[in-house]
Each structure stands twice: as C-alpha cells, then as structure tokens.
C-alpha positions in Angstrom: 76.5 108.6 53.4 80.4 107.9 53.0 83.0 110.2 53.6 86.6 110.7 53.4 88.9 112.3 56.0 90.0 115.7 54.8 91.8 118.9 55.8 89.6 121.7 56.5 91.0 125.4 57.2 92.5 127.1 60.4 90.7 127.3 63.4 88.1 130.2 64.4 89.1 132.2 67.4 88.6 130.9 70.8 89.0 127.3 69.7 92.0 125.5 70.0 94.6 125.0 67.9 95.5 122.3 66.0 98.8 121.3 68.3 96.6 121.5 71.4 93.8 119.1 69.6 96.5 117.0 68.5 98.2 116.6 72.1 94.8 115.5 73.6 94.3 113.0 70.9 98.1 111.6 71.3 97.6 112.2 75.2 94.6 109.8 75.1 95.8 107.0 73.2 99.2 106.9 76.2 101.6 108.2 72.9 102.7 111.8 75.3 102.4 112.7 78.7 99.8 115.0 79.2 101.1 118.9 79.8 101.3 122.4 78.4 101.7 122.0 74.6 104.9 123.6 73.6 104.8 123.9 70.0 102.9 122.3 67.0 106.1 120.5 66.1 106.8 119.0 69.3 103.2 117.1 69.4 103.7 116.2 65.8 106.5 114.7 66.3 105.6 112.4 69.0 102.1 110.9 67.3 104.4 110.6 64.0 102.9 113.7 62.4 104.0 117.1 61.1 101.8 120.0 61.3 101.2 120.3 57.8 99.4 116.8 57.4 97.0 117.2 60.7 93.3 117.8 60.6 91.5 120.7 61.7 87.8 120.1 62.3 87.1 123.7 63.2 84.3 124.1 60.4 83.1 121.2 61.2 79.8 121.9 64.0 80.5 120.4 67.5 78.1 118.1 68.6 77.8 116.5 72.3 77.2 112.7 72.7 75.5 111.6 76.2 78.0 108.8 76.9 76.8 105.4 78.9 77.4 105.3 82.5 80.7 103.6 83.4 80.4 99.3 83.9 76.8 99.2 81.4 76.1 99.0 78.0 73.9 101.5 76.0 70.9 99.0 76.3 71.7 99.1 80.1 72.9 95.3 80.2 76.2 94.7 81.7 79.2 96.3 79.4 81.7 93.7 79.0 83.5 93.4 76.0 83.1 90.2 74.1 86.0 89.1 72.8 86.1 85.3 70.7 90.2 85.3 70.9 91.1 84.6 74.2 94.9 84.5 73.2 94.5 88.7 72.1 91.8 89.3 74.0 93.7 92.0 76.2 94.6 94.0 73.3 91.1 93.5 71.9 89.8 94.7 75.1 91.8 97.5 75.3 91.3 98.6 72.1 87.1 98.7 72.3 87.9 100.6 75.3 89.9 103.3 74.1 87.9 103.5 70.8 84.7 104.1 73.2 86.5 106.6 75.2 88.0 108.6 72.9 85.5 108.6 70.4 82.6 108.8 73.0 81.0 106.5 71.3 77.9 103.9 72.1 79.4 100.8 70.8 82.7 99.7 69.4 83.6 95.9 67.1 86.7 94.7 66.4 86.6 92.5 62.5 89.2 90.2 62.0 90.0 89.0 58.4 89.9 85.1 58.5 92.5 83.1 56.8 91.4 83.2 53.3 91.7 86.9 53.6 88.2 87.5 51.8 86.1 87.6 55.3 85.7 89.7 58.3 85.2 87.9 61.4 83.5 89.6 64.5 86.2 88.9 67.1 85.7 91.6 69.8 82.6 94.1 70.1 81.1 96.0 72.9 77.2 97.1 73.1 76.3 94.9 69.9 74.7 92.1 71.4 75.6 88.3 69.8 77.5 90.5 67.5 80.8 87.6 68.9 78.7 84.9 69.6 77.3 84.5 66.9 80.2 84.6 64.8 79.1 87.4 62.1 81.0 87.3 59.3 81.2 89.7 56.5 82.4 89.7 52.7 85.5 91.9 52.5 84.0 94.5 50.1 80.2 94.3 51.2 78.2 95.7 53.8 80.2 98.6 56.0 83.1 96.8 57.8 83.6 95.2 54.2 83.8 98.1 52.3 86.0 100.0 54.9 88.3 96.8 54.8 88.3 96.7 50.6 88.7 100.7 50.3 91.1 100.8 53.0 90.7 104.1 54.1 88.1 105.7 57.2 83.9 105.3 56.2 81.8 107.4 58.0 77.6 106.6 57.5 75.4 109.2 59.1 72.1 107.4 58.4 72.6 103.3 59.2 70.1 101.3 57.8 69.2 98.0 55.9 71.3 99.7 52.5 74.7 101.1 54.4 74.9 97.6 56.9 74.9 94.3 55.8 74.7 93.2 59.7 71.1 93.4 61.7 72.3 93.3 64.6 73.8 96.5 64.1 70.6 97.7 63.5 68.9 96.1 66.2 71.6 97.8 68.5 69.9 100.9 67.7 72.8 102.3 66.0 72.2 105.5 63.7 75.6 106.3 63.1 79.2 104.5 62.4 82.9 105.4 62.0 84.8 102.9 60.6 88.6 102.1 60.1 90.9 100.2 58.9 93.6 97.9 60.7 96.6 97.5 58.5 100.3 96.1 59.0 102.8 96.8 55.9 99.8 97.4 53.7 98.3 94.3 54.4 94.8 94.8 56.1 93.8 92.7 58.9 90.6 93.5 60.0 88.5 96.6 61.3 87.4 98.8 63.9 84.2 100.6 63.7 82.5 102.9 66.8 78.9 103.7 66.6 76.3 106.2 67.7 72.7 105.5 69.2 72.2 108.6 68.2 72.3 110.6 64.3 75.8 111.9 64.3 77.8 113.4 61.8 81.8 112.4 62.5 83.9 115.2 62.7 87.0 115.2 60.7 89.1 114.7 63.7 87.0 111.8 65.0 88.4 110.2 61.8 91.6 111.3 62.2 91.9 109.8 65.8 90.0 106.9 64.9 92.4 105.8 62.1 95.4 106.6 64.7 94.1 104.0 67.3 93.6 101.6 64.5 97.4 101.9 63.2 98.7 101.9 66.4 96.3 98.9 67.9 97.0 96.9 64.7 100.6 96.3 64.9 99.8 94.7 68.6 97.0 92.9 67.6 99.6 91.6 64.7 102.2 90.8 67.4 99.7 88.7 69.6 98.3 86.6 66.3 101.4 85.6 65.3 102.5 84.5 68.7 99.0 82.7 69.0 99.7 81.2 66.1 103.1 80.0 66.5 101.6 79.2 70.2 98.8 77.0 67.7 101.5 75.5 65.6 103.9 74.1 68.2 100.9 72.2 70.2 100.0 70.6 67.0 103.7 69.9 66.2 103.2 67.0 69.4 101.0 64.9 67.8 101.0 65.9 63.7 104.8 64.3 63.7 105.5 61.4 65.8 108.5 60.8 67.7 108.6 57.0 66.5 106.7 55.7 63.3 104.5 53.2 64.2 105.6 49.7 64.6 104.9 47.7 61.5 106.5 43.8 60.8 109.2 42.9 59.0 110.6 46.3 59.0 112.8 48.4 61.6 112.0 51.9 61.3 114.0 55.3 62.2 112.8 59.0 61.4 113.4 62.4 61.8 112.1 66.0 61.7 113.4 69.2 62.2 111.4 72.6 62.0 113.0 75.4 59.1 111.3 78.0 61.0 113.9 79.3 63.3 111.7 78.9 66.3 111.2 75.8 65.7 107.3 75.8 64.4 106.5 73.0 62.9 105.8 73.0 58.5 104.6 70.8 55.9 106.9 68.6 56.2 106.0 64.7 57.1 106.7 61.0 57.5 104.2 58.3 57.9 104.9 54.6 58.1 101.3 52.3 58.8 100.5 48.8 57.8 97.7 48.2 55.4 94.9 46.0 55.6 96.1 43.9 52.6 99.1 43.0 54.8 101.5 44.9 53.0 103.3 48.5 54.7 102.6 51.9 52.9 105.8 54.4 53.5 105.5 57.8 53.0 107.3 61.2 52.7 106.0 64.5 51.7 106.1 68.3 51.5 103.4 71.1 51.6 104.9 74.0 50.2 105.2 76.9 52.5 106.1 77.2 56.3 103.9 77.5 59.6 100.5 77.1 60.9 98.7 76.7 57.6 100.9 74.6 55.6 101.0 72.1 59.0 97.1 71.9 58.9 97.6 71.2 54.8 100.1 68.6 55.9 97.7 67.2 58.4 94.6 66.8 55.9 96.6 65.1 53.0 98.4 62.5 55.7 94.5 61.9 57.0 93.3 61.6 53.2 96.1 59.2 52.1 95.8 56.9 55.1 92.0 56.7 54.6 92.8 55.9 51.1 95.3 53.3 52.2 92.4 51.3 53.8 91.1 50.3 49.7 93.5 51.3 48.0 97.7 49.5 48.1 99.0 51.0 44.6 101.5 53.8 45.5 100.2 55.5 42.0 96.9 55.4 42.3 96.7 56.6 45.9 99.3 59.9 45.1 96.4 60.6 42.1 93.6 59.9 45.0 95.3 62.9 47.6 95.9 64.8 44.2 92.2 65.2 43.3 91.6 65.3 47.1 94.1 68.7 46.8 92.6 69.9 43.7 89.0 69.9 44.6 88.7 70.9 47.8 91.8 73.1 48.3 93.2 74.8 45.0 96.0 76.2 45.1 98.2 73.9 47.1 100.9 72.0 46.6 103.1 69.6 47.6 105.4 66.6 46.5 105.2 63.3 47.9 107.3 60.1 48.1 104.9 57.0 48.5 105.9 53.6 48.7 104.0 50.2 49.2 106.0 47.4 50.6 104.7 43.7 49.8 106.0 41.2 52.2 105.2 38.5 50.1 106.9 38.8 47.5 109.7 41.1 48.7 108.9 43.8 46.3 108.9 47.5 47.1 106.6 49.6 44.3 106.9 53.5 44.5 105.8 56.6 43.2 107.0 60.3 43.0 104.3 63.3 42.9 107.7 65.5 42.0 109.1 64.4 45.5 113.4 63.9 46.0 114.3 60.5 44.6 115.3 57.7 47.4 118.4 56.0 48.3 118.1 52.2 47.9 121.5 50.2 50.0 120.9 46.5 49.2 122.5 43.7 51.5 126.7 44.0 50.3 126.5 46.8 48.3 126.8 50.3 49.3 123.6 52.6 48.6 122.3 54.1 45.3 119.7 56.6 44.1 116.8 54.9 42.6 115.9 56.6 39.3 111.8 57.2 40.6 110.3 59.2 37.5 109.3 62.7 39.4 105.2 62.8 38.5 103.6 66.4 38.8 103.3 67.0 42.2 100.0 67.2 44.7 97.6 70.1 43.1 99.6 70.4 39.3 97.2 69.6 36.6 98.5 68.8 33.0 96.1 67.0 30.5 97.4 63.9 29.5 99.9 63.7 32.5 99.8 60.2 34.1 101.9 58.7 37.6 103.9 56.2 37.6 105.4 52.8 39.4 109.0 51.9 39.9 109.1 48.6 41.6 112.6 47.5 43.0 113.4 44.4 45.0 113.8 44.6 48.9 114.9 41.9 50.2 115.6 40.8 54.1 118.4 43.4 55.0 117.2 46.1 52.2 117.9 49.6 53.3 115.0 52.1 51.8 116.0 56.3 52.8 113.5 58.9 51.6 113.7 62.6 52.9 112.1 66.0 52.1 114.4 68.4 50.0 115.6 70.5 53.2 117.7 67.8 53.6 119.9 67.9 51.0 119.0 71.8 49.6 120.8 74.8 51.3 121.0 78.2 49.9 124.2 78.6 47.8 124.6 74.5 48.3 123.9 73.2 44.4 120.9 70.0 45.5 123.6 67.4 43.0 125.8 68.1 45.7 123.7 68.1 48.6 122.2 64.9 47.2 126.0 63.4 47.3 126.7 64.6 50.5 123.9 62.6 51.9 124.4 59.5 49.7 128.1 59.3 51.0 127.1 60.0 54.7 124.1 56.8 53.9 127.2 54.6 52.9 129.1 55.5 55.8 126.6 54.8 58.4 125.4 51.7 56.9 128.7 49.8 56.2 129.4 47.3 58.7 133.0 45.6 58.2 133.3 42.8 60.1 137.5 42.5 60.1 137.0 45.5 62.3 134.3 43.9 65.3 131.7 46.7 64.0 128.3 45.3 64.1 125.5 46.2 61.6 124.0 49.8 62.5 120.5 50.1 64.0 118.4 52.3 62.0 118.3 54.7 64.7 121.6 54.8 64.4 121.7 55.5 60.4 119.2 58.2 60.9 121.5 59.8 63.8 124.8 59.5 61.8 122.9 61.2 58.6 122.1 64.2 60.5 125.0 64.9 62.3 127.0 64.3 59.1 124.5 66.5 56.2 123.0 68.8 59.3 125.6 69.1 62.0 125.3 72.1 64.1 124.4 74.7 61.0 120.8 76.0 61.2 118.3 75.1 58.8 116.2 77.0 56.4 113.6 74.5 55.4 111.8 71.8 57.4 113.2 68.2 57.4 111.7 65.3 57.2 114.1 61.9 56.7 112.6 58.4 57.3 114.8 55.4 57.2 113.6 51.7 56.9 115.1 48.4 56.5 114.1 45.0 56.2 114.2 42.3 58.7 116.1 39.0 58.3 
C-alpha cells in the first residue's frame, strides 16, 4: 500500500500545533536551535517553509514504536552502519543515523544511483544485514527503492512482502513496514533513503514530511562529497592514464603535452600515445572522448587499451580506427570521440595516417616551413553511416621530418574562429622549428617545439577544453 504525502486539517485540542511540530522536526535535523517557538512564521522560515505548505498529522492516529537499545541492531547484533563509500561515508553515516532517530525507526539504507543512472546501489544501511556487502542493486522503477527513485516523490508500504520489495533481505530483516524518499539535487535524483519498521506501521503524514526534509537536505552533502571523490578518483588516474614522456621509440624524438580544461585541473578525454609495433614500424596517436571528467577519462583509457591491443596484429592506421570504432559501438553506445592515428614505416620512410573526424596535422619537412596535411576527416569513434568507409593519406617523412598532431583545445577558444586558431598554431610551429644558421641558432629539440607552441597559442590564458599536442620528428 503506497501513499502520498498530504495536508490533513488543523490540529485537535491539546495537541500541538503545527509551528511547535515543525520546530522539533527542524530542531532535530541541527536546522534551529532548540527553544520556545515564537511564531509559525519564524520556524517556517528557518526549515525553508511557510505555514501554509506544512503538514499536519493531527488526524492521523499516533502510534508508539519500541526503539532498539543504543550501540545494537534490531536483531541484537552490533549496530554499525555499513557503508561501501569510504570517501562519503561520514555523511552516509550520519544520515542512517538521523533517519533512525528521528523517524524511530528499526532500520535505515542509503541507494545510490550508479553511473548509468538506471540502478540503485545499496551504499549505506543499518539493521539490513549484507544489505552493503552484498552489493544489492535495484532497477530504478522496480521493487520499492526503485519506484520511489522513478516516481520521485515519498512511498510509504504498510504491509512488506515478496509483491511491495524486490529485495529479500528486506524481508529476512523482518521488516513489515517502509518509508521511503527520494534524494534529489537540481531535479536530478541520486539515490534513496528508506527507514523501516519490525513492526506493522502506518507512517504518519509528518513522518513523510520529515523524511523527505532529511533527504533534501542530506543529498546536497552527499552531492558535495561525490563530486570531490570523484574529482579525488580522476586526478589519481590522471598519474598514470597520461604520461609525462611518450615512450621511447627509434628513429624518432618525441615531445608531448597535456593540459586539463577542467579548471581544477581533472584530467578529460583527451590523449597521446606513441609505442613501437611488433612489425617494427611506430603507431602515433591523438584522440578526444567527448565530454570532461571522470567518465570521459575511463572512456579515454579503454579506447587507448583497445587500439594498442589492436596494434599488436594490426599496422594500417585505417583499419585499426574502424577496429576501436566497432570496439566503441558495441560495447559502449553512445560515445564518441575523434582520433588522429598514424603508422610510421621506417623502411621506407613513409608516414600513412587516418582521421576518425580528428584536427588535421602539421607536416614541416627538412627546409621548408610547416604545412597542414589535407587528412580526409572520417566519421569519428561511435558515428555510423551505411556506406561510410576510412581512409589513408600517406606522406613522406624523411630523416628530419617534423609530424605535430593535437586535440581541438588547442587551437578552439570560445569567440576564437578554429581557421584562426588553426593559423595561430601553424605560425607559432614555423617559428619554433626554424633554425637559421647565419644567426648561431641550433636546430630546436622537440621539447623545445612543444614548449615554444604553448607558450605562444596557450600563454598564461586559462583553458576551456583539455589539451593534448604531441610533436615528433625524425632522426638523421
């Protein structure tokens, strides 16, 4: 049996009045001090309410709950909370706590919606044993957490059994009786709370109203500490997902860069990767996931570890871009990203590439200053069209052959047209590279290169978009 909150009538006489029930509530959750209630509107105020819109349960019957002794759990067991995040776990802890308190409940869990936003993942619960450890998960929109999460609004169920839970362990908790809520941040819900009885209980109207207050306020914390775990996440894989120096390979001399968009510096989709292949020849490679943080970095690290597998059978820059492309569009739909691959072949001093959609490359052969080479853009990573093939442009490279490939944050700033942005970085190329020996200036290293292009298309102005720029020329 599901209910909706709703607004019964005035109190009877002797009880109190909505103001006073309202302070207590506020009081509990730490929102007021506690203290004489002065008026209706002063208590409203401080929880973010106005008289008008609070709940009076006064026709609802009052029914006492025999609460579990401090330290132990209904069952008797020790009462710990179990919480699977250690990075939130003091606001998950804190919120079972107050939920138990306040509610006088038996047991409390805490569902987190996982990334693909169509599960609920038990992350914190109290008096539902293995309810964390073993990792319950439920269908947004099934079961009771899933249909308080897909309705978005406070479920009450009177009567649990094996047709109002999806989860036995609820049941084997010997719960009759659950309150759910939602937790939502700028209509967005991320997960639920739901308290429960060991005993039939009908929630009162204000036991909805006060559990749907601690899970707006709890959720905006438990927002806060997610995103900081995650941009916590995100910068320890930013160590090893981008090297500092692209690995040693022959023939060639090697320089790269990357630089975070987000403005705390968490790494994106953005990446480089330089390896030598089996066949003896050197793959090259620059690419870009769309979209920023956490998840387009582990989208970045799966292609990267999908093409260099590839690389191990596979040395044509075409047919390895259409290898991650079905990689992308089987197992992750809905991705994207464009990619610059290359395949150097020593032998014959040829350089083939290929373009899923991906900027076009700067080419600066021995004595002449650097050009764009006209790659044919190909769909990128995860765009089908039928009929829609990749190509190979194969240019020569010869010893002292200059190859520069970068992601788009390079040369696209908002308000900056990308023509220009692509100029910009073709001139500041040609003024790093050029080495005029009337005036004693040796040829540049390509760490060099790499340093001059970013101080000259970069400086000190911060960027919107990650950047990735990898430089590579040609022993003698």
């Amino acid at each position: 049996m599901a209910r909706d909150v709703t607004t019964a009538r005035d109190g009877a006489a002797g009880r109190p009045g909505k103001a006073a029930r309202h302070a207590h509530l506020c009081t509990g959750l730490g929102f007021v001090r506690p203290g004489p209630v002065e008026s209706a509107a002063s208590v409203s105020n401080a929880c973010g309410r106005t008289p008008e819109t609070m709940v009076d349960d006064a026709v609802v019957p009052t029914v006492e709950h025999r609460r579990p002794l401090p330290g132990t759990s209904p069952t008797g067991a020790t009462g710990a909370t179990q919480v699977a995040h250690p990075d939130i776990a003091d606001a998950l802890t804190t919120l079972i706590e107050r939920a138990l308190d306040l509610l006088q409940a038996d047991t409390a869990a805490v569902l987190l919606t996982d990334p693909s936003g169509r599960s609920l993942v038990a992350s914190a619960a109290r008096g539902i044993t293995g309810e964390v450890q073993q990792g319950v998960r439920i269908p947004i929109g099934r079961g009771f957490a899933g249909t308080v999460a897909a309705q978005r609004r406070v479920i009450a169920v009177e009567h649990v059994d094996s047709g109002t839970v999806l989860n036995p362990l609820l049941r084997h908790a010997g719960i009759r009786s659950l309150l759910g809520a939602p937790l939502m941040v700028d209509g967005e819900v991320i997960g639920v709370l739901h308290v429960g009885s060991l005993t039939t209980r009908r929630f009162r109207d204000v036991d909805h109203e006060m559990l749907q207050l601690i899970a707006d306020r709890a959720a905006l914390a438990i927002q806060a500490e997610l995103t900081r775990a995650q941009r916590n996440a995100a910068a320890v894989l930013q160590n090893w997902m981008v090297p500092e120096q692209p690995t040693p390979v022959p023939d060639l001399d090697v320089a790269a860069r990357y630089v975070a968009g987000d403005q705390l510096g968490i790494v994106g989709g953005d990446w480089y990767d330089v390896l030598e292949m089996p066949s003896g020849r050197v793959l090259m490679v620059v690419g870009d996931v769309l979209g920023h943080g956490l998840r387009a970095a582990q989208t970045m690290t799966q292609l990267r570890t999908v093409l260099r597998t590839h690389a191990l059978t596979v040395d044509d820059p075409a047919r390895l871009v259409d290898q991650l492309d079905r990689y992308a569009r089987t197992y992750h739909p809905g991705i994207m990203a464009t990619v610059w691959c290359a395949v150097l072949s020593p032998d014959d001093g040829r350089l083939e590439m290929s373009s899923a959609g991906h900027p076009v490359p700067l080419l600066a052969l021995p004595g002449r200053a650097p050009d764009v080479v006209a790659v044919p853009p190909d769909l990128p990573v995860g765009v089908t069209m039928p009929g829609a093939t990749r190509r190979v442009t194969s240019v020569e490279f010869p010893a002292g052959a200059l190859i520069c490939a970068y992601s788009d944050g390079l040369v696209e700033r908002r308000g900056l047209d990308p023509d220009v942005g692509l100029d910009n970085l073709t001139l500041a190329l040609r003024d790093a590279t050029s080495a005029d020996g009337a005036h004693g200036r040796e040829v540049p290293s390509v760490e060099t290169i790499c340093a001059e292009i970013m101080a000259t298309v970069v400086g000190g102005t911060p960027v919107g978009d990650d950047i990735a720029l990898l430089v590579a020329r040609r022993r003698p």
